[in-house]
KERODREN-291795 format. One record per residue: chain; z, y, x of N, C-alpha, C in turn. Coordinates in steps of 0.2 Angstrom, whole numbers, plus 5000, padded with zeros to 4 digits. Example, Ala and Ser with C-alpha at 12.3 -4.5 7.8 and 13.67 -1.06 7.14 Angstrom:
2
[pt 'A', [5039, 4972, 5066], [5039, 4978, 5062], [5039, 4984, 5066]],
[pt 'A', [5035, 4989, 5064], [5036, 4995, 5068], [5039, 5000, 5064]],
END
This chain:
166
[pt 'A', [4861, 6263, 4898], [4859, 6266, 4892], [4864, 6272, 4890]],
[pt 'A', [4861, 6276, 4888], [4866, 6282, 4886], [4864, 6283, 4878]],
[pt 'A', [4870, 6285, 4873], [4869, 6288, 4869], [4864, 6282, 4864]],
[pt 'A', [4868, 6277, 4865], [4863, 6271, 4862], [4854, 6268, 4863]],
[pt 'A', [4851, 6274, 4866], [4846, 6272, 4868], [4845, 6270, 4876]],
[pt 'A', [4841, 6265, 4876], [4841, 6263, 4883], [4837, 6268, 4887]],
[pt 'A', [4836, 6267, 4895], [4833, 6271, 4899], [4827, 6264, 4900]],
[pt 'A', [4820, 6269, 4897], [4814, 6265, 4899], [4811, 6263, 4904]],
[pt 'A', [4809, 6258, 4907], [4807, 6256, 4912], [4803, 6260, 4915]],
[pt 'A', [4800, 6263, 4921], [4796, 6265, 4924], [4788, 6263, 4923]],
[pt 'A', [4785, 6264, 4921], [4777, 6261, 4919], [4770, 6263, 4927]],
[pt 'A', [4772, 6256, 4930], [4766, 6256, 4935], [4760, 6254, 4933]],
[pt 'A', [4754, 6256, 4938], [4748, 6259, 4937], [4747, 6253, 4932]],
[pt 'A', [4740, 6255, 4928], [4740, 6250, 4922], [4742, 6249, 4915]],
[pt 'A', [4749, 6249, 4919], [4756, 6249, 4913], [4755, 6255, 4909]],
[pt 'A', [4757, 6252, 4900], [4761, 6256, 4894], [4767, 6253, 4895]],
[pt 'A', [4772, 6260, 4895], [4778, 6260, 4892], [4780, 6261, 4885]],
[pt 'A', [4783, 6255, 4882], [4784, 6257, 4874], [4786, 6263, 4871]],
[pt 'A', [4792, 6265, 4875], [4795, 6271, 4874], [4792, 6279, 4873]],
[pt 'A', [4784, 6276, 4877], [4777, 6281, 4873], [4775, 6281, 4868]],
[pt 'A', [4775, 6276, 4865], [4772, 6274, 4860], [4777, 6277, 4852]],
[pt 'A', [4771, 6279, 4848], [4772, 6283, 4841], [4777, 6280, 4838]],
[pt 'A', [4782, 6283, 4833], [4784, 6282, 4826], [4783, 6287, 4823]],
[pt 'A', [4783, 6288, 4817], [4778, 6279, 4813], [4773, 6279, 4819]],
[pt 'A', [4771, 6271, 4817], [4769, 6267, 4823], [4759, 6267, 4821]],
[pt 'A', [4756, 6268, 4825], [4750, 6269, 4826], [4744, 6262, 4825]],
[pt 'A', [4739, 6263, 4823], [4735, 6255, 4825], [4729, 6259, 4830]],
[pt 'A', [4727, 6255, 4834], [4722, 6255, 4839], [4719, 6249, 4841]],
[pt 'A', [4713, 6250, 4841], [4707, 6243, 4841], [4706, 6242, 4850]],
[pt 'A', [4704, 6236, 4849], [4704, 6235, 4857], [4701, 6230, 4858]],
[pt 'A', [4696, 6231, 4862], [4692, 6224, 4866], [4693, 6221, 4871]],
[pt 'A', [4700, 6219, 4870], [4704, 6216, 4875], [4701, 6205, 4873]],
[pt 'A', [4700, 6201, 4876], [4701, 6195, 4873], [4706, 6194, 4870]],
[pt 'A', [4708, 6190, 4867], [4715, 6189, 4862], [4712, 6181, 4859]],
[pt 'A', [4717, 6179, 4860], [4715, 6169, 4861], [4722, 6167, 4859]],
[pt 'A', [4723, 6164, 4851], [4728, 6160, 4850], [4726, 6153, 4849]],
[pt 'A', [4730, 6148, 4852], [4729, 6139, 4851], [4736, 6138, 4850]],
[pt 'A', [4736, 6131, 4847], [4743, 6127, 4843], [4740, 6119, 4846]],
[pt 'A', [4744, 6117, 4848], [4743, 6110, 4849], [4737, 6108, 4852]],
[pt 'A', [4736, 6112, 4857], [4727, 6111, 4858], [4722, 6113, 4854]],
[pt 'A', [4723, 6118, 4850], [4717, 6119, 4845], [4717, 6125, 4846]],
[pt 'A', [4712, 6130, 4848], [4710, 6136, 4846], [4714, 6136, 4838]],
[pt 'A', [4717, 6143, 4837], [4717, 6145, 4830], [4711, 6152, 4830]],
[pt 'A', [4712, 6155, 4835], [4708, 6162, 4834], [4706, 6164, 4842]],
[pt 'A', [4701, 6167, 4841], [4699, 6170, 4845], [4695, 6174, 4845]],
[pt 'A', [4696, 6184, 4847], [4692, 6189, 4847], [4692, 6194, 4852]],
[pt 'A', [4686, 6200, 4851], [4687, 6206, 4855], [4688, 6210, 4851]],
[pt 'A', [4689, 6210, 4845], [4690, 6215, 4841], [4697, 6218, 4835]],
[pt 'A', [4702, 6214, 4842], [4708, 6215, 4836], [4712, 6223, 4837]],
[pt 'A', [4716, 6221, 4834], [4719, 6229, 4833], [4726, 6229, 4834]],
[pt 'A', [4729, 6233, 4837], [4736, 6232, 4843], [4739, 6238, 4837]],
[pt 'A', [4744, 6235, 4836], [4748, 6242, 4832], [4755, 6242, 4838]],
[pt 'A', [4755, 6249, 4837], [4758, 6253, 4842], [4766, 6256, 4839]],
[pt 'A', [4771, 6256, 4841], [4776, 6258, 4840], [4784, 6259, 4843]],
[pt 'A', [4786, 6264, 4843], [4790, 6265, 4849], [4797, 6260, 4851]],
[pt 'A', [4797, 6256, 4857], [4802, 6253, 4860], [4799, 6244, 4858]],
[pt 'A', [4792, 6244, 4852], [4789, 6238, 4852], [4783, 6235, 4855]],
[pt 'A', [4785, 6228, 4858], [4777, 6227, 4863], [4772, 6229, 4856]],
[pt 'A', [4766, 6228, 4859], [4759, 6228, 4854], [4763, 6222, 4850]],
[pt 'A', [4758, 6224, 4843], [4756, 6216, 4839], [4750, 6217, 4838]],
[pt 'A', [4747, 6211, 4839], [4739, 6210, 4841], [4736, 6209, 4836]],
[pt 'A', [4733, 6209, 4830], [4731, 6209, 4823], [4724, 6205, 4825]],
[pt 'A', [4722, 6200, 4821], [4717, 6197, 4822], [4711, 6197, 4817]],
[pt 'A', [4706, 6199, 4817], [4701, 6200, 4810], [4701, 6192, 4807]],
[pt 'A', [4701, 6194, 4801], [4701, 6188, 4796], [4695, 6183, 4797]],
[pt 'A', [4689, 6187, 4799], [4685, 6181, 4801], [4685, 6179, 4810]],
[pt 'A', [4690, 6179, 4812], [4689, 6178, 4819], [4694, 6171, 4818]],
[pt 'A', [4698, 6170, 4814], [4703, 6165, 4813], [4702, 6159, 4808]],
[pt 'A', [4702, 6154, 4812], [4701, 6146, 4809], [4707, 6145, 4804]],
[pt 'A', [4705, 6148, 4798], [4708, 6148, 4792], [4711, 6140, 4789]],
[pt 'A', [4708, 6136, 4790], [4708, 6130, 4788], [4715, 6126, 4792]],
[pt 'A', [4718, 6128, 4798], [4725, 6127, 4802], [4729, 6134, 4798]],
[pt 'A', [4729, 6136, 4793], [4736, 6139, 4791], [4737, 6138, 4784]],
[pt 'A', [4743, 6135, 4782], [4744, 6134, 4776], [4751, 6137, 4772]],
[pt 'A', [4749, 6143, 4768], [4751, 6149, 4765], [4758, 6147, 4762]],
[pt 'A', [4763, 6152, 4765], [4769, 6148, 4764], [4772, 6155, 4759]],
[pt 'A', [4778, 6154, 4753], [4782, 6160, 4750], [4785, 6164, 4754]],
[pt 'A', [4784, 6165, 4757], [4789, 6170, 4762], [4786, 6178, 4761]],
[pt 'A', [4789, 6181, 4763], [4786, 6189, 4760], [4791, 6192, 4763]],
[pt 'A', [4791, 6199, 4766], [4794, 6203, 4771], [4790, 6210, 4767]],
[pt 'A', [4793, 6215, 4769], [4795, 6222, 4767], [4792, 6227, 4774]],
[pt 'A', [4787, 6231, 4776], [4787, 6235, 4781], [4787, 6242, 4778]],
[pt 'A', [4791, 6245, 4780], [4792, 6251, 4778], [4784, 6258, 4779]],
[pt 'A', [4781, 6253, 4787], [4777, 6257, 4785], [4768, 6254, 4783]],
[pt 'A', [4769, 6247, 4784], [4762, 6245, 4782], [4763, 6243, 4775]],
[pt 'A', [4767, 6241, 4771], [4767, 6236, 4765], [4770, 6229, 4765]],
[pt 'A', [4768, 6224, 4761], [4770, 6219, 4760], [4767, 6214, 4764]],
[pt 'A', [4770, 6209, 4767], [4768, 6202, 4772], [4769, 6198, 4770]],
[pt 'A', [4763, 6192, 4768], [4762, 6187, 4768], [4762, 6181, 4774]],
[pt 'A', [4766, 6174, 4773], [4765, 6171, 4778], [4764, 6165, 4778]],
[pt 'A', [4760, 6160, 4784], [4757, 6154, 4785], [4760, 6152, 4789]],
[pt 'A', [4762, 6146, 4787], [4763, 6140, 4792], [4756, 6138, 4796]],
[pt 'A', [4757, 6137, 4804], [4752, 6133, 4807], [4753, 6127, 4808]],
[pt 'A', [4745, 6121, 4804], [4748, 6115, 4805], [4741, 6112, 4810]],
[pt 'A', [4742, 6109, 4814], [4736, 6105, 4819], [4739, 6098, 4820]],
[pt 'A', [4737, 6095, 4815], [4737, 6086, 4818], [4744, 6085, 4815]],
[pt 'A', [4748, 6084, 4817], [4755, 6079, 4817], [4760, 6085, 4817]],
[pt 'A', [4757, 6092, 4820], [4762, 6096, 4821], [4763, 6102, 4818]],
[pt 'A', [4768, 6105, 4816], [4769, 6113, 4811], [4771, 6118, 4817]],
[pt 'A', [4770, 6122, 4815], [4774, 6130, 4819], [4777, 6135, 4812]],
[pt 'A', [4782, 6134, 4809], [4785, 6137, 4804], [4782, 6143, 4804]],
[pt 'A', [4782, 6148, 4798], [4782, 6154, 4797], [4779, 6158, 4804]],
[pt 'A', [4772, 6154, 4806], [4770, 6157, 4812], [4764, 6164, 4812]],
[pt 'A', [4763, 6167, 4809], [4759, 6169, 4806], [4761, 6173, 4800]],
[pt 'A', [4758, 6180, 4799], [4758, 6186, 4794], [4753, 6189, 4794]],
[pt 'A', [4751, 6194, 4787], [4745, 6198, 4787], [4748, 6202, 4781]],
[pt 'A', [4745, 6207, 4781], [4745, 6213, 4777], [4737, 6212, 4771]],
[pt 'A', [4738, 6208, 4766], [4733, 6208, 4761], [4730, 6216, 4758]],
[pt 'A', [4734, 6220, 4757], [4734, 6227, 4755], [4738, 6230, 4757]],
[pt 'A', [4738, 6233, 4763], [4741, 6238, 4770], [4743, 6245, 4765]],
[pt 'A', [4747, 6250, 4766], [4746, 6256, 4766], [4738, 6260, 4768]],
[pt 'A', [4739, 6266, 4767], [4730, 6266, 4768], [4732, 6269, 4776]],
[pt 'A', [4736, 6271, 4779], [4738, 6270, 4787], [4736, 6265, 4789]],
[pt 'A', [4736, 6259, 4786], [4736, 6254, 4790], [4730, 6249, 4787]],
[pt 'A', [4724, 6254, 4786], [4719, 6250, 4782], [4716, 6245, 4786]],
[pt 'A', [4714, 6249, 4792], [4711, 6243, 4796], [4712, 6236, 4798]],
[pt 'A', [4719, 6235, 4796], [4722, 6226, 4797], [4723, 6226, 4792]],
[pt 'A', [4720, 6226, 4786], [4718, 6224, 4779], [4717, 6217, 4780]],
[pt 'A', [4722, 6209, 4778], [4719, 6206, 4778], [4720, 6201, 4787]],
[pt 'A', [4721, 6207, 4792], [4720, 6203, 4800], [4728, 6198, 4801]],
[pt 'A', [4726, 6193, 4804], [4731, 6188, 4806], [4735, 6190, 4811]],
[pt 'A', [4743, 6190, 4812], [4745, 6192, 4819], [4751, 6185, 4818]],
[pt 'A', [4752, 6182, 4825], [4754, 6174, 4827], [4761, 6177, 4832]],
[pt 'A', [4766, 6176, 4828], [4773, 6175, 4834], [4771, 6173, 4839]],
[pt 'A', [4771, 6173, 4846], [4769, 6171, 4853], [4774, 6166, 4853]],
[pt 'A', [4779, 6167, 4853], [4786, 6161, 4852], [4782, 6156, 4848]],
[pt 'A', [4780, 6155, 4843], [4777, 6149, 4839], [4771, 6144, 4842]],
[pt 'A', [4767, 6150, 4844], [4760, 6148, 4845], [4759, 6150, 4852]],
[pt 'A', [4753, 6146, 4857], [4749, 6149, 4862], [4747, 6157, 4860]],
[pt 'A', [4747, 6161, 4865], [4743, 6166, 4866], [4742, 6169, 4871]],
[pt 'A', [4737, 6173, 4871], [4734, 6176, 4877], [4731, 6181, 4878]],
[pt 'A', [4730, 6187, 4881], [4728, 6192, 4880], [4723, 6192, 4887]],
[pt 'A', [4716, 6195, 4888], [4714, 6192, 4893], [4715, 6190, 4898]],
[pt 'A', [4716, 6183, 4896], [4718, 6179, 4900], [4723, 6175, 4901]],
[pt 'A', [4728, 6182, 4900], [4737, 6182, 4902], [4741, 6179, 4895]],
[pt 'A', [4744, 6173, 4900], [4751, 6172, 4892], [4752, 6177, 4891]],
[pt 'A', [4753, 6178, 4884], [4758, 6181, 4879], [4763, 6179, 4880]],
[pt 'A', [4771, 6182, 4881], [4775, 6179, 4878], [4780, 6185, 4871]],
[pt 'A', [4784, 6180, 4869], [4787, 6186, 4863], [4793, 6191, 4866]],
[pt 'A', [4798, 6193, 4863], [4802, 6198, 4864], [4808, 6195, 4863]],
[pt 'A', [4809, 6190, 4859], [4815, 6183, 4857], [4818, 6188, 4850]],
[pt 'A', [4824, 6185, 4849], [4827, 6188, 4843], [4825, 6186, 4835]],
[pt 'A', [4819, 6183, 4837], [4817, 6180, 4829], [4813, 6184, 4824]],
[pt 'A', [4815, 6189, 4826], [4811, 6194, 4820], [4803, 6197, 4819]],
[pt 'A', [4803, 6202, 4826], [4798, 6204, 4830], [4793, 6200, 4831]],
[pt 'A', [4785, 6198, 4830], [4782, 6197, 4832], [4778, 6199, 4839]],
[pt 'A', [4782, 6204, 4841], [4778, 6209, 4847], [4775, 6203, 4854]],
[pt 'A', [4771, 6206, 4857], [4767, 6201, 4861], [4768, 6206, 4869]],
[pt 'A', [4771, 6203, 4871], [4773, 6205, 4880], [4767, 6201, 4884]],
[pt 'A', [4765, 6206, 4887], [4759, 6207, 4894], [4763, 6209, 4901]],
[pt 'A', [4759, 6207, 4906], [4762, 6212, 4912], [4760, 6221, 4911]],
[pt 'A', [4755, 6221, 4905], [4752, 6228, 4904], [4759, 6233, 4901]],
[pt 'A', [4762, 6229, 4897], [4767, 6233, 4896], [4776, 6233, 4897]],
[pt 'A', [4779, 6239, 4900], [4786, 6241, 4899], [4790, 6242, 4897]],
[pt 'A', [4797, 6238, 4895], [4802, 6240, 4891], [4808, 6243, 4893]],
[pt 'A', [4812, 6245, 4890], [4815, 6238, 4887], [4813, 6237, 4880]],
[pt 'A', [4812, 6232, 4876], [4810, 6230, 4870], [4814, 6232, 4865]],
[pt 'A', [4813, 6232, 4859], [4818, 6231, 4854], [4817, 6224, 4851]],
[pt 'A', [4822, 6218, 4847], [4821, 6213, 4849], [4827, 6206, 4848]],
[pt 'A', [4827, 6206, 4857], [4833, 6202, 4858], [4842, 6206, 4853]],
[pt 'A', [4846, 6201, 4854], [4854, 6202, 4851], [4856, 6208, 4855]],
[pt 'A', [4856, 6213, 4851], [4861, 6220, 4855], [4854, 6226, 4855]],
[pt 'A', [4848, 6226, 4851], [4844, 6230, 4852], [4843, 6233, 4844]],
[pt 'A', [4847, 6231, 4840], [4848, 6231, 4832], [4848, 6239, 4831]],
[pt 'A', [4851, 6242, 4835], [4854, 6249, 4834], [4848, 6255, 4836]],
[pt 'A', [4844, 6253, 4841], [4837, 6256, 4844], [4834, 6260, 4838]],
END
């Protein structure tokens, strides 16, 4: 790492590199499969969610409101500030006997940049199952970040303890 910024990983065939990726951070639609479960239950499943893009962050995978079993999440006070979509709202995920805290956030009324996930669920991968065709998700650690790590993409992330500065 020079000059505080890391040196990006090299992006083989197939691969995105974060460090391509826009700020301000971009939304692009994809019909990729996208598949979240919690304790054995499907919560969601689509080909038509929307991957917001931003540099040094995996995707977050945004779920349309009708693609998710609304009936497993239960609206919790929490509320978050993004500088560049607006305000987050958040749902605990509960299946049977089991919760995943603060697993889940949406943008009810987005900036008009980020009209399109008006409303779309995006799932910490750390909480919940997920899977992007096919492929576990997993997350980038650190607690904050909801970003969803593929073989498809490169980092280094921003994220884990020591990436605050990025």
């Amino acid at each position: 790492m020079t000059g505080g910024r890391p040196t990006p990983t090299p992006a083989g065939p197939g691969q995105e590199s974060v460090w391509d990726y826009p700020r301000p951070p971009r939304v692009a639609s994809t019909t990729e499969e996208v598949v979240v479960s919690f304790n054995d239950v499907q919560i969601a499943r689509t080909r038509g969610a929307w991957r917001v893009l931003e540099t040094s962050h995996a995707p977050t995978y945004y779920i349309p409101r009708a693609d998710v079993h609304w009936q497993y999440l239960i609206a919790i006070p929490q509320r978050t500030w993004c500088e560049f979509k607006g305000a987050a709202s958040y749902a605990d995920v509960v299946v049977g006997d089991r919760t995943a805290p603060a697993a889940c956030w949406w943008y009810a009324s987005p900036t008009p940049r980020f009209a399109a996930i008006a409303g779309a669920v995006c799932f910490y991968p750390e909480r919940v199952s997920a899977w992007v065709d096919g492929e576990p998700v997993r997350g980038v650690g650190g607690g904050f970040y909801g970003d969803w790590v593929t073989s498809r993409v490169v980092g280094p992330f921003k994220g884990p303890a020591g990436t605050e500065g990025w």
